[in-house]
N, C-alpha and C positions, 0 to 999 in steps of 0.2 A: 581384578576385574578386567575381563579382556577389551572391553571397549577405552580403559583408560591405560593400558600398555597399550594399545594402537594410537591413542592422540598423544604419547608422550616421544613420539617421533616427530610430532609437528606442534607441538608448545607445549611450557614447560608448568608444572602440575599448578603453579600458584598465580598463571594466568589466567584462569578460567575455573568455574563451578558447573559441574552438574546437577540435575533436578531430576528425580525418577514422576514422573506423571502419569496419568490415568492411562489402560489400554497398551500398556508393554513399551511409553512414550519414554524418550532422556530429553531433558532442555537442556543444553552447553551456553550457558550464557558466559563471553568475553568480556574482562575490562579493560581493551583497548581495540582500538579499531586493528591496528595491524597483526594481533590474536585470531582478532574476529575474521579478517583475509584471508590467514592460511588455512584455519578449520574451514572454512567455505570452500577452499580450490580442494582440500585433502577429500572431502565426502563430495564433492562431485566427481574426483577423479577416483575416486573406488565404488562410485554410481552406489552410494547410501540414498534411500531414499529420507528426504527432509523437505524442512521447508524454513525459510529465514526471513529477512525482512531488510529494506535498503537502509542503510547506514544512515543518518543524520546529517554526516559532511559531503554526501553526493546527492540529496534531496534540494530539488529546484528551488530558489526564491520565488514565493509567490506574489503580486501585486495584484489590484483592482484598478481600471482606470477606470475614471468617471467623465461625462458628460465631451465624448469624443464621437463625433457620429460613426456610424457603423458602416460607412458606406469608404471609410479612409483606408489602403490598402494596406494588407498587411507589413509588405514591406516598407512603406511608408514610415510607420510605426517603429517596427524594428529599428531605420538609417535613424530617425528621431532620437533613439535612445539610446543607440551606441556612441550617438556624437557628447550624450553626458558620460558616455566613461560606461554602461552598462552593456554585459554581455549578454543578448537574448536568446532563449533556448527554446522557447514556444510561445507563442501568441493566441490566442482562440475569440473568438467575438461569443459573446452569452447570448444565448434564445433565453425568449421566452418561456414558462413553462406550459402554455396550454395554449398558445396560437404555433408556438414557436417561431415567431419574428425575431425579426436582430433585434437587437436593443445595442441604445450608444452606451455600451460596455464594453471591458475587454479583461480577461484573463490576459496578466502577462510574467513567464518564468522565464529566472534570470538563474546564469550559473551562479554557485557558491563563493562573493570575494567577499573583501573586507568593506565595500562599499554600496553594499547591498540597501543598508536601511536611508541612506543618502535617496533614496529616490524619492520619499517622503517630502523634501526641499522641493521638488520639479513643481513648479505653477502651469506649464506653458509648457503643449508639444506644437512646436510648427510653431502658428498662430491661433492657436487653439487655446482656451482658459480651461484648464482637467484638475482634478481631484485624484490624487492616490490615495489608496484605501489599502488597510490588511483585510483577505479573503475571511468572510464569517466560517467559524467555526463548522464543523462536517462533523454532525453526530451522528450520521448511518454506520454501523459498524461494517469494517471491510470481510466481503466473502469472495472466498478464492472461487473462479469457474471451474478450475482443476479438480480439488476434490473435494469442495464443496464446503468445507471447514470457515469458519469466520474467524476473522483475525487478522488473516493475510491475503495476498493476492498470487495469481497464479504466475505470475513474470519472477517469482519467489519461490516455486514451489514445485518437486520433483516427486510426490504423492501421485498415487494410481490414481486414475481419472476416476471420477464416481459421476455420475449422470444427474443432472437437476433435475431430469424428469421422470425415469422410473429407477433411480439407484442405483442401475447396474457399472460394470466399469469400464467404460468408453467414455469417449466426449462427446460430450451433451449435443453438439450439434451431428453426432452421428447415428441418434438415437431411433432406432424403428419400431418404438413402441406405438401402439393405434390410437387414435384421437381417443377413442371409447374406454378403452382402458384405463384403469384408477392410475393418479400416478403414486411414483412410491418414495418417502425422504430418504434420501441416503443415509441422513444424520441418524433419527428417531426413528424410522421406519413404518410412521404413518400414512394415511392415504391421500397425501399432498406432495407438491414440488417441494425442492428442499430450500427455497430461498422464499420459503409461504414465513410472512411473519407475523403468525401465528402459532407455527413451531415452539413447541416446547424447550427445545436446545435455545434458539433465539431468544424466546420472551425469557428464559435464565441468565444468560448473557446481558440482558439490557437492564435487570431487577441488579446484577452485581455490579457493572457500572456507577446507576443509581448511586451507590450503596460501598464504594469503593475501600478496601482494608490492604492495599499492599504501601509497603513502606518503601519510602526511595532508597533505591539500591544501585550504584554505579556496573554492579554485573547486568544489570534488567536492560543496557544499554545496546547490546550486539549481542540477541539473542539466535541458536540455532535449533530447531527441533526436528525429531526423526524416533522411527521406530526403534527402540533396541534390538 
């Protein structure tokens, strides 16, 4: 197969599995991160179109702080929490959903050390009495802007642009379709946007979640997809 004499210049055959999928698709799923690195640099530098997903060991730690007003500056926060020993990568304060006010919350992401779950201990930012919390669980399934596909995101993803609003392939915010015009899914090709969830592609998506039959697999870990 010529696609696996081409990756056997860049790791070696009992690294990695391939997957034949729907629509002319290969999944390469890696079981090791440093596998998973060089099929990623090898199919961008021969501009394969794909699409992959961030690694586990460079995904932020996430925190909740609790009961911190909202009005304490960001940086504030940050000098706070590097003086316990934590590296901070982004901070955000949470609106509300339907006035959209601050609210005394805060998203806070910390790089990846070994003393990440240690901030659980912290009582006390400043002279402030807080609560750390892990972030509630995110059941929206993720959809790329790119081209439109769920699963992934577009900061991932080197797929032809496909339009959220009538299909075509551009990016969605370039799209000169008329207000009056149906729009069109890219996915299903009904006469809605393609991120309407109500989609038939979507509501299957969400019934096999539901409904879940994959087995753990250490290749499912550092997966890459792309056209054949």
């Amino acid at each position: 197969m010529a696609m696996l004499d081409d990756l056997a210049h860049v790791a070696e055959l009992d690294t990695y599995r391939t997957t034949a999928l729907a629509n002319d698709t290969v999944k390469i799923s890696a079981n090791t991160i440093d596998t998973y690195r060089s099929l990623v640099k090898h199919v961008k530098e021969e501009n394969i179109v794909h699409h992959t997903y961030q690694i586990k060991a460079d995904r932020a730690y996430r925190i909740v702080i609790r009961h911190l007003h909202h009005s304490v500056p960001l940086d504030d926060i940050k000098e706070e929490l590097q003086k316990e020993g934590h590296t901070v990568r982004n901070i955000m304060n949470i609106k509300h959903k339907q006035t959209k006010g601050p609210l005394s919350l805060f998203f806070v992401d910390f790089e990846p050390q070994a003393n990440n779950k240690a901030i659980f201990n912290l009582k006390f930012l400043g002279n402030t009495k807080i609560t750390i919390e892990e972030p509630h669980k995110n059941r929206i399934i993720v959809q790329c802007q790119r081209c439109q596909a769920y699963g992934h995101s577009k900061t991932y993803c080197t797929k032809p642009y496909q339009c959220v609003k009538c299909g075509g392939q551009h990016d969605s915010k370039d799209c000169m379709k008329p207000r009056h015009n149906p729009a069109k899914c890219a996915l299903c090709g009904e006469d809605h946007p393609a991120n309407y969830k109500g989609c038939i592609v979507y509501r299957k998506l969400v019934a096999t979640r539901s409904n879940p039959t994959r087995v753990n697999n250490p290749y499912h870990q550092h997966p890459i997809t792309y056209p054949n």
